[in-house]
VMD Tcl script that draws the C-alpha trace (Angstrom):
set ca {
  {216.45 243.99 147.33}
  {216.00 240.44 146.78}
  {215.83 238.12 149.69}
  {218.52 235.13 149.21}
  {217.55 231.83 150.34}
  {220.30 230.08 152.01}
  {220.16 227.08 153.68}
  {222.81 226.57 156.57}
  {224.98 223.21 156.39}
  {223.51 220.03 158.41}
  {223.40 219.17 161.06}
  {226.62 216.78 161.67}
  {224.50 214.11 163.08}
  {222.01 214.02 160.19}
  {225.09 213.67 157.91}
  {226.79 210.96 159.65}
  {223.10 208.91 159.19}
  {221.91 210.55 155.73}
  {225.05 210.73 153.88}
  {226.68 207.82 153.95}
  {226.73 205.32 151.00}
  {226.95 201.08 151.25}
  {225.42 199.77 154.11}
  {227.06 199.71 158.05}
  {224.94 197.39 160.89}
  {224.73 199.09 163.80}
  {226.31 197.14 166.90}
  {225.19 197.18 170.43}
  {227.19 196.21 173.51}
  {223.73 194.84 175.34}
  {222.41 191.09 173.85}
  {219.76 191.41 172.23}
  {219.40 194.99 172.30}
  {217.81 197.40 169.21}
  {220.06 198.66 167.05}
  {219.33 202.11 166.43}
  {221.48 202.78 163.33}
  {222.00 200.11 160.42}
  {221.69 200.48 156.81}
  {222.17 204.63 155.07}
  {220.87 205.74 152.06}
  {223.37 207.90 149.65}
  {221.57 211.80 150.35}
  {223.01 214.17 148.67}
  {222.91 217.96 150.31}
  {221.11 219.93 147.74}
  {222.47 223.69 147.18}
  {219.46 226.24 146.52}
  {217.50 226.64 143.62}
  {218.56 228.44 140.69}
  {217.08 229.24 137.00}
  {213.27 228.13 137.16}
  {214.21 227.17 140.95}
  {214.97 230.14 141.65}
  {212.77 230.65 144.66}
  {213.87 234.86 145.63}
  {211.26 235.68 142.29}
  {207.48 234.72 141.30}
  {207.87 232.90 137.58}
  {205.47 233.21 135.48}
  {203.96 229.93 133.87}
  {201.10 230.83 131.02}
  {199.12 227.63 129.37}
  {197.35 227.43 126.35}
  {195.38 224.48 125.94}
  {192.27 223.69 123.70}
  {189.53 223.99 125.71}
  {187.28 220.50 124.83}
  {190.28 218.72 125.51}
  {190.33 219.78 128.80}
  {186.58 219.22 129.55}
  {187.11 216.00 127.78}
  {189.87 214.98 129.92}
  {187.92 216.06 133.37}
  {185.13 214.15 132.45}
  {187.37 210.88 131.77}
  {189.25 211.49 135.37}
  {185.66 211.66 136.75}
  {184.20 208.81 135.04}
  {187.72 206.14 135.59}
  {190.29 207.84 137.85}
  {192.24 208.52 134.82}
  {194.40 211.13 133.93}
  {195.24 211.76 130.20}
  {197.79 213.73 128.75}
  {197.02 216.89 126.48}
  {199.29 218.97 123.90}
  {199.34 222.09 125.09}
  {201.67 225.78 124.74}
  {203.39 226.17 127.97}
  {205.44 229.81 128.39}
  {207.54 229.98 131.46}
  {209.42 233.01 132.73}
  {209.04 233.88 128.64}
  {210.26 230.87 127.16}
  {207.87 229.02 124.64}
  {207.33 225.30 124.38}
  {205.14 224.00 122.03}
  {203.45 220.64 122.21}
  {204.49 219.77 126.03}
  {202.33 217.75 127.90}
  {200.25 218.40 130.71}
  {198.15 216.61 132.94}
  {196.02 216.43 136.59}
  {198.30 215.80 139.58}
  {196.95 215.15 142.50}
  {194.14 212.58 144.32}
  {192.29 214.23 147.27}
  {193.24 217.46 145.85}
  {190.49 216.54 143.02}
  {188.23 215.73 145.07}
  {184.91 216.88 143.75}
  {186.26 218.16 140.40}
  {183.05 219.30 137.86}
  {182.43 219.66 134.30}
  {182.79 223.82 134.64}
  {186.26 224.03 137.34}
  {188.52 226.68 135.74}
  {191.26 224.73 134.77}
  {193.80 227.86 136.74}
  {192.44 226.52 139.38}
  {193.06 223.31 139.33}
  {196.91 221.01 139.91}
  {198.73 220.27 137.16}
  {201.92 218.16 136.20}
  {204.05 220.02 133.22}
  {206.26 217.21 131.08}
  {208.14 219.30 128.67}
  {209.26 216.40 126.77}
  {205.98 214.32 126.82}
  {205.40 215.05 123.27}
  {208.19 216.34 121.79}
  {211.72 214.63 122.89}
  {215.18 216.78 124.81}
  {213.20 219.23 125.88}
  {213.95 221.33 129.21}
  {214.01 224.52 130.94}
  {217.43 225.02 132.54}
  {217.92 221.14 132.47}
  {214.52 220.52 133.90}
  {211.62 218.62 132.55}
  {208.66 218.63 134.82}
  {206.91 220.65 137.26}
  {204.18 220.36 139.24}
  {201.67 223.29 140.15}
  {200.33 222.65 143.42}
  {196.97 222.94 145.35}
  {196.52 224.54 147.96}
  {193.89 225.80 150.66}
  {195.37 228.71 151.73}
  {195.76 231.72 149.04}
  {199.48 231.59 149.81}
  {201.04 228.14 149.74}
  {203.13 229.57 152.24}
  {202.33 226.54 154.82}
  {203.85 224.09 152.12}
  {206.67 226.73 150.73}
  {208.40 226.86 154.14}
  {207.80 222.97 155.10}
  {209.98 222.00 152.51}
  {212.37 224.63 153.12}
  {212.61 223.02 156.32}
  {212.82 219.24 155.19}
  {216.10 220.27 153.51}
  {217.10 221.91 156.16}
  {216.57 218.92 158.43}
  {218.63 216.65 156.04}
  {215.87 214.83 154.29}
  {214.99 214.93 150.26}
  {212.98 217.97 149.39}
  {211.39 219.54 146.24}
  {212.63 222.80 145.11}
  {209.17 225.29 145.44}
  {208.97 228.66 144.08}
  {206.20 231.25 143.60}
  {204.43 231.67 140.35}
  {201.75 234.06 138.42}
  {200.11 230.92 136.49}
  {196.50 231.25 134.01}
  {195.62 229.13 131.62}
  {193.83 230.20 128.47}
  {194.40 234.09 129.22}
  {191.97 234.09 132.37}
  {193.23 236.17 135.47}
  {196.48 235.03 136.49}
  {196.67 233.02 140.20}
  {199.23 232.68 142.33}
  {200.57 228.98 142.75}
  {203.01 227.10 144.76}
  {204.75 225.36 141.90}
  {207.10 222.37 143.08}
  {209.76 219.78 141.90}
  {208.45 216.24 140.42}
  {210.01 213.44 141.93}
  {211.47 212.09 138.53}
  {215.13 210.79 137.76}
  {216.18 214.64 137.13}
  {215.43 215.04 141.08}
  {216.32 211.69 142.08}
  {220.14 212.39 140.32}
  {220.14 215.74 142.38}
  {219.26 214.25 145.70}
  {220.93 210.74 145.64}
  {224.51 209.77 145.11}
  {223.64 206.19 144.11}
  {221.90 204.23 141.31}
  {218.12 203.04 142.30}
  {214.56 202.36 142.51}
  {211.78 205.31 143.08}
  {208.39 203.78 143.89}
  {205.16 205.96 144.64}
  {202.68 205.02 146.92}
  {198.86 205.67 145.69}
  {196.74 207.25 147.26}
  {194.09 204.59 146.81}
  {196.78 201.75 147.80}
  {198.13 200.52 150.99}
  {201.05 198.68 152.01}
  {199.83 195.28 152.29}
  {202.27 192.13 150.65}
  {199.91 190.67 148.16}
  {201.79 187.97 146.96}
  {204.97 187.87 144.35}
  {203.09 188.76 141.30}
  {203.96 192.45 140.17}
  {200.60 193.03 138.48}
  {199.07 192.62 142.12}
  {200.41 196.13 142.97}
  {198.99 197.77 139.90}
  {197.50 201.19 141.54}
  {198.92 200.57 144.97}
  {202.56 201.75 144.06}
  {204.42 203.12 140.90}
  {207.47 202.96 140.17}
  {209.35 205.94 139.24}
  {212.78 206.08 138.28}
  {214.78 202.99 136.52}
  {213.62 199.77 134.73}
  {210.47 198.45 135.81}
  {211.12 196.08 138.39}
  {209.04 195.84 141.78}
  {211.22 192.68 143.20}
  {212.79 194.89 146.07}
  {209.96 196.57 146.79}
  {207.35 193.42 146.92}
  {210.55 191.40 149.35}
  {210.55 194.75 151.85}
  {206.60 194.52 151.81}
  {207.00 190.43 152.61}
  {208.97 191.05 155.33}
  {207.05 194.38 156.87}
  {203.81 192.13 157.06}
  {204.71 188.60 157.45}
  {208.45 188.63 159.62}
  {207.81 187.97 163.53}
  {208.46 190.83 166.07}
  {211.95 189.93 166.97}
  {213.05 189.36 163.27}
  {211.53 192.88 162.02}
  {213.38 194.24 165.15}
  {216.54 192.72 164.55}
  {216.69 192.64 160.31}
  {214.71 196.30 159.67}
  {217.85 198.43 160.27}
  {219.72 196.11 157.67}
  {216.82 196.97 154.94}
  {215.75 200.16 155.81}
  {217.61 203.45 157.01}
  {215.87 204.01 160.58}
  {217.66 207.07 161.36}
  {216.54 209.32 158.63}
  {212.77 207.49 158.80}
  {212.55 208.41 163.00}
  {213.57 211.93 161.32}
  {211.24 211.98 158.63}
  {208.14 210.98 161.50}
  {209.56 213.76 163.73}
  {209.60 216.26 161.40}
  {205.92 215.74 160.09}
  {205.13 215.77 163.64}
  {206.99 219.21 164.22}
  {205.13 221.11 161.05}
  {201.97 219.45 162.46}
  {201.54 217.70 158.84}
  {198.72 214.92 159.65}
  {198.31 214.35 155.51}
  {201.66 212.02 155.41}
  {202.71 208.58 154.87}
  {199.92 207.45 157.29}
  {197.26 210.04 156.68}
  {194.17 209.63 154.46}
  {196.15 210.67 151.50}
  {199.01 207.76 151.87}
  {201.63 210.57 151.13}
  {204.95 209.00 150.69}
  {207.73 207.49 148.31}
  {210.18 204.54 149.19}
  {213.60 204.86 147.48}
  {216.12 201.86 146.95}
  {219.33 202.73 147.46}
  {220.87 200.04 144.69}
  {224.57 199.84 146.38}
  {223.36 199.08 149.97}
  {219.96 197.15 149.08}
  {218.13 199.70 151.67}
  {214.96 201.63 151.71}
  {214.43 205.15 153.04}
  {211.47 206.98 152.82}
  {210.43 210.02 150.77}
  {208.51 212.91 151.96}
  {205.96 214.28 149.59}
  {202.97 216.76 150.17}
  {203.07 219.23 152.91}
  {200.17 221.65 151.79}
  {198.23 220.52 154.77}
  {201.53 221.77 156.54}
  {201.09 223.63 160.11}
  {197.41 222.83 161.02}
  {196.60 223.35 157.41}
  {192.99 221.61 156.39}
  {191.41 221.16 153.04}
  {188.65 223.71 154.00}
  {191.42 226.55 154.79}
  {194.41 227.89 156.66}
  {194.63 230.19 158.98}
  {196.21 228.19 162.22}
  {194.37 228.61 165.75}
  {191.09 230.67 165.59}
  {191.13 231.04 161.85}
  {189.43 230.45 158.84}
  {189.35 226.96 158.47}
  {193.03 226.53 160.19}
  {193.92 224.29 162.74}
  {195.56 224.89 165.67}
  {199.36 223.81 165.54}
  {202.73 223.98 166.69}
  {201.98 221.59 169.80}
  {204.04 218.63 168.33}
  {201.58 216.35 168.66}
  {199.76 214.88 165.16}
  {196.09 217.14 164.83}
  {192.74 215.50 164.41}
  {191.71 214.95 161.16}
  {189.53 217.84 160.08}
  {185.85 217.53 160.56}
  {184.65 215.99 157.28}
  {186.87 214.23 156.08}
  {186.58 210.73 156.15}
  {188.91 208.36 157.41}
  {188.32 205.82 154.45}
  {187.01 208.18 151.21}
  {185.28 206.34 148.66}
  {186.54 205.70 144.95}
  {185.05 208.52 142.90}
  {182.99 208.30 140.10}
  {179.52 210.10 139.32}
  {178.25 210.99 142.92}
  {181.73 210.28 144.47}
  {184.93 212.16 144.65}
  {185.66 212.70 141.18}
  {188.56 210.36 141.41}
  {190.15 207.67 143.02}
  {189.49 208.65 146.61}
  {192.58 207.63 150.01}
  {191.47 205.39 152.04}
  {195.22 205.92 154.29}
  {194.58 206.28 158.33}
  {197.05 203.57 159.00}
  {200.77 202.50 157.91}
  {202.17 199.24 158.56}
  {205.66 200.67 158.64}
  {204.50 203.08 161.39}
  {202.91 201.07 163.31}
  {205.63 197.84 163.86}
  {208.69 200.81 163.64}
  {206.66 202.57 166.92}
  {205.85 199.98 168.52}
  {209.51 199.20 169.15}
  {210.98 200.86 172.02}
  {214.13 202.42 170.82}
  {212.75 203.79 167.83}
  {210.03 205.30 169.36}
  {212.25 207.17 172.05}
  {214.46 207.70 168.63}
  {211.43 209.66 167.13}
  {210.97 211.38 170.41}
  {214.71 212.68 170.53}
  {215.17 213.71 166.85}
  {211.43 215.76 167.35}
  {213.18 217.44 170.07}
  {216.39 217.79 167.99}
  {214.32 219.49 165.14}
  {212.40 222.01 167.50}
  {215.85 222.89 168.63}
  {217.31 223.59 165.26}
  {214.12 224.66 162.91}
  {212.02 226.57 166.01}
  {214.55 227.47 168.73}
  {217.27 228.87 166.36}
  {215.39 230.68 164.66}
  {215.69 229.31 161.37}
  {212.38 228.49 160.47}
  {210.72 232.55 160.81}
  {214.11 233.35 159.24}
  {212.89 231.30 155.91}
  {209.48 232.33 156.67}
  {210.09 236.41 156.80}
  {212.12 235.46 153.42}
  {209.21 234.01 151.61}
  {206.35 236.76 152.90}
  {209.34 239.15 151.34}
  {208.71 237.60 148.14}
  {205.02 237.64 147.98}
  {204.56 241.31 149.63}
  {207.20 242.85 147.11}
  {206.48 241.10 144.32}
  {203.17 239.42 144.23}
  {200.46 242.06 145.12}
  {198.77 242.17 142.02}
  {198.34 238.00 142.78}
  {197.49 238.27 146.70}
  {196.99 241.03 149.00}
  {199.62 241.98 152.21}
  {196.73 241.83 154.52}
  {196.34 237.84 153.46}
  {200.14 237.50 153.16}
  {199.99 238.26 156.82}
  {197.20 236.61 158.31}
  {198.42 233.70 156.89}
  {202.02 234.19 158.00}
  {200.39 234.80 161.67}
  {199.56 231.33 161.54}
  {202.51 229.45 160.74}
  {204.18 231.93 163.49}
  {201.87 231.20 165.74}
  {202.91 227.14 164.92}
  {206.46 228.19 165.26}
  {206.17 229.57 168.06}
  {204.11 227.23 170.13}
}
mol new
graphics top color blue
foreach p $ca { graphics top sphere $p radius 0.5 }
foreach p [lrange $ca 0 end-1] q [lrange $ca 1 end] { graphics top cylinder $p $q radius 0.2 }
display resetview
């Protein structure tokens, strides 16, 4: 029997910050005090996946794809940090679609890429529609297959699993049998794109996705849009960067007191001392101020305030980019401890720009997040992160929850995946996130 992914209903204090619409000041009875709520962003609560989402199976996702387009493309991403679209045949779960796009995803994750990587091997972004217009697979249009270090995914399956169950945006993930060209088939994590499809799914309100690069920072450099070219990218809606460069202006330039007393107005500080917790509690050091710069900023159009978007958990529970296997194994870090890990040994805290004897790419430089460091620095919202990492180790850990989610997903992959990945492995690397969840 098929295990059924259900995802209890939030907690009522994350709703009462996360799904709100408009904007409400918090109000202190002390002068001067810190407000601790303000501004909320319009967060929908997402039901479980269905159709290609439909996390209880492994899909199947075959591409065919000429193969000197693809060498052509690598060398191009190694030689300018671009990444070009190609035609290719894309069959999921049996359905045909000729002429979609596809394309690298990914920064760090192609690190290194050569001439001869097996293109099964390497992360992709699927655009059904790039090429050939109204085209979807039960009303989606993208997809992204992940990277991973482990052979499982399963340190990034049940993060996000557990971001929606903490009452932040997640992706939809599900397990897949992937190949390209007809080689052996691997098993990949393969995960929502943040597009307008997910944005309508997860936000109630009209507005403005931006992306930060990995390459970028979040430094105000002046009014000019073009000034941000491959630092952010916007998204969802018309082009415009105007909110975006103002809530830059004011992050870097506005004195202590005012970014105390105006940040709840233009940003929703609940569900961002939530989002630091929670990367804290899956011991995910690869976030919005890790060496990969992980993170979106949504605009919520009806209140005029930020909130920010998780993305990229497959260094998830002591993960590293040399392996997974938590405390004592293979590459693994130990986890579960709450506090952020060390960056793994060898890799750099500011990674070059690729190129021929680089990266093969446009490298992070990350380490460091404005945002972090004036929200942390404040008092309140530091004890706020404190409380709501103590709040999420009660509900995700404590409850039982999280090995609940994680017993579901090893069900998939030990009943339906061993001709992708062997039990043994399924295990080992389910020890580890236990071993995370458990403390």
């Amino acid at each position: 029997m098929r295990p059924r992914f259900v995802r209890r209903p939030l907690a009522l204090a994350v709703v009462a910050s996360l799904t709100l619409g408009g904007c409400a000041v918090g109000t202190s009875s002390e002068p001067g005090a810190v407000a601790t709520t303000g501004a909320t962003t319009a967060a929908r609560d997402v039901a479980d996946g269905s159709g290609v989402w439909d996390a209880s199976r492994v899909h199947s996702i075959e591409i065919e794809v000429d193969e000197d387009a693809v060498a052509a493309m690598i060398e191009t991403y190694q030689d300018s940090g671009e990444k070009e679209w190609l035609e290719a045949t894309v069959t999921i779960d049996g359905e045909v679609f000729e002429r979609a796009g596809i394309r690298l995803k990914g920064n760090s994750s192609l690190r290194g890429v050569s001439d001869d990587a097996d293109p099964t091997d390497l992360p992709w972004l699927i655009r059904l529609d790039e090429f050939v217009d109204d085209r979807s697979i039960d009303g989606w249009r993208e997809l992204v297959v992940r990277s991973n270090s482990s052979e499982t995914a399963l340190n990034e399956a049940v993060a996000l699993d557990l971001l929606a169950e903490a009452g932040l945006a997640s992706e939809h993930a599900v397990a897949s049998s992937f190949s390209v060209n007809g080689t052996d088939a691997r098993l990949r994590l393969v995960v929502q794109n943040l597009d307008e499809d997910w944005e309508a799914e997860n936000f109630a309100t009209d507005g403005l996705l931006y992306k930060a690069e990995a390459g970028g920072d979040w430094s105000w450099r002046g009014d000019d849009p073009d000034a941000y070219a491959g630092v952010f990218d916007q998204e969802t809606g018309d082009d415009d960067l105007t909110p975006l460069i103002d809530f830059l202006d004011f992050l870097n330039n506005s004195s202590d007191g005012d970014f105390a007393a105006e940040l709840p107005e233009r940003l929703d500080v609940q569900a961002f001392a939530r989002y630091l917790a929670f990367e804290e509690v899956v011991d995910n050091f690869d976030d919005i101020d890790g060496p990969g710069n992980n993170s979106y900023l949504r605009w919520d159009a009806e209140s005029g305030a930020f909130t920010v978007v998780a993305w990229d958990h497959n260094l998830a529970f002591g993960g590293s980019p040399d392996g997974f296997g938590g405390a004592g194994g293979p590459g693994g870090l130990p986890g579960g401890d709450g506090e952020r890990p060390e960056r793994p040994e060898g890799m750099p805290t500011d990674m070059p720009e690729g190129g021929p004897g680089g990266m093969g790419g446009p490298g992070p430089t990350g380490g460091s997040n404005v945002l972090v460091e004036r929200f942390t620095a404040v008092e309140e919202w530091a004890d706020l992160v404190e409380q709501q990492k103590a709040d999420l180790t009660e509900e995700l850990y404590a409850s039982g929850y999280a090995e609940d989610v994680l017993d579901q997903w090893v069900a998939v992959l030990t009943e339906q995946a061993g001709d992708l990945v062997d039990a043994d492995t399924v295990e080992q690397e389910a020890g580890a996130i236990r071993a995370s969840i458990e403390g």
